[in-house]
N, C-alpha and C positions, 0 to 999 in steps of 0.2 A: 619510438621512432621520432617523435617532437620534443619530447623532454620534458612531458606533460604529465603531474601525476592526476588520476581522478581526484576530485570533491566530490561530496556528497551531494552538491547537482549535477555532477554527472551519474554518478548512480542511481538517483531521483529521472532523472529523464531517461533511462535506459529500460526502468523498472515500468517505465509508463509506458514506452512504446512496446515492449513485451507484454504488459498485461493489456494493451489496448489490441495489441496483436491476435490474442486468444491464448498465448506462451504463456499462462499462469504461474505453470512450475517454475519455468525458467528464472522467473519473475522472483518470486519466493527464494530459489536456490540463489538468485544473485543476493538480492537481501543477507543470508544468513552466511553467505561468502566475503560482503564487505568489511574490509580493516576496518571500520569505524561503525559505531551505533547508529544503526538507523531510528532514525527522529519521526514526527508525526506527518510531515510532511511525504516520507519516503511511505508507509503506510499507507495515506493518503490515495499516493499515485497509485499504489495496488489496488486501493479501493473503489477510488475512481475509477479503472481499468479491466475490474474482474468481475464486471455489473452480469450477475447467471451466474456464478462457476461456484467451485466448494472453496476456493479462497475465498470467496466474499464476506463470510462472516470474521474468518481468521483476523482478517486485514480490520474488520471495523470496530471487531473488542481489541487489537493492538492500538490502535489509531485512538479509543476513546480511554484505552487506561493510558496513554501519553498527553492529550487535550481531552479533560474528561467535562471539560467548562463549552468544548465547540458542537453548540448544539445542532447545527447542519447536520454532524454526523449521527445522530442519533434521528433526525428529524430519513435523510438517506438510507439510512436501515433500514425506518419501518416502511416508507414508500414503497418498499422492494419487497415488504412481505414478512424481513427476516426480524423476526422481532425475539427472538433468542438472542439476538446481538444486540439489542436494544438494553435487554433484561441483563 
């Protein structure tokens, strides 16, 4: 309608307000929909996003085998308990 194609920040912010929403799936399903590689950042947003759900762990071994050097994410894990995603 604008002659706009997505970036992967617009994918990135779609993923965040779906998983911020409680829409996990949808969240996930857009991800493995996108023409382009999602990168650690789009992870990220699921991860940040899907704090309780059964993506949580998904999103945080995705996000730590793409930055396996960002120790936040590892440090986010375990706070939350899930320390399967840590190991």
């Amino acid at each position: 309608m604008y002659g706009l194609s997505p970036t992967i920040e617009h994918y990135g912010c779609m993923v965040d307000l779906l998983s911020r929403a409680g829409r996990t799936t949808e969240a996930e399903e857009l991800i493995e929909r996108m023409p382009v590689e999602p990168d650690a950042a789009i992870w990220g947003s699921l991860l940040n996003g899907c704090m309780g759900t059964s993506s949580l762990v998904r999103a945080g071994r995705r996000v730590i085998e793409l930055v396996p050097g960002h120790c936040g994410r590892y440090v986010g894990l375990a706070t939350m308990g899930k320390w399967e995603g840590v190991a």
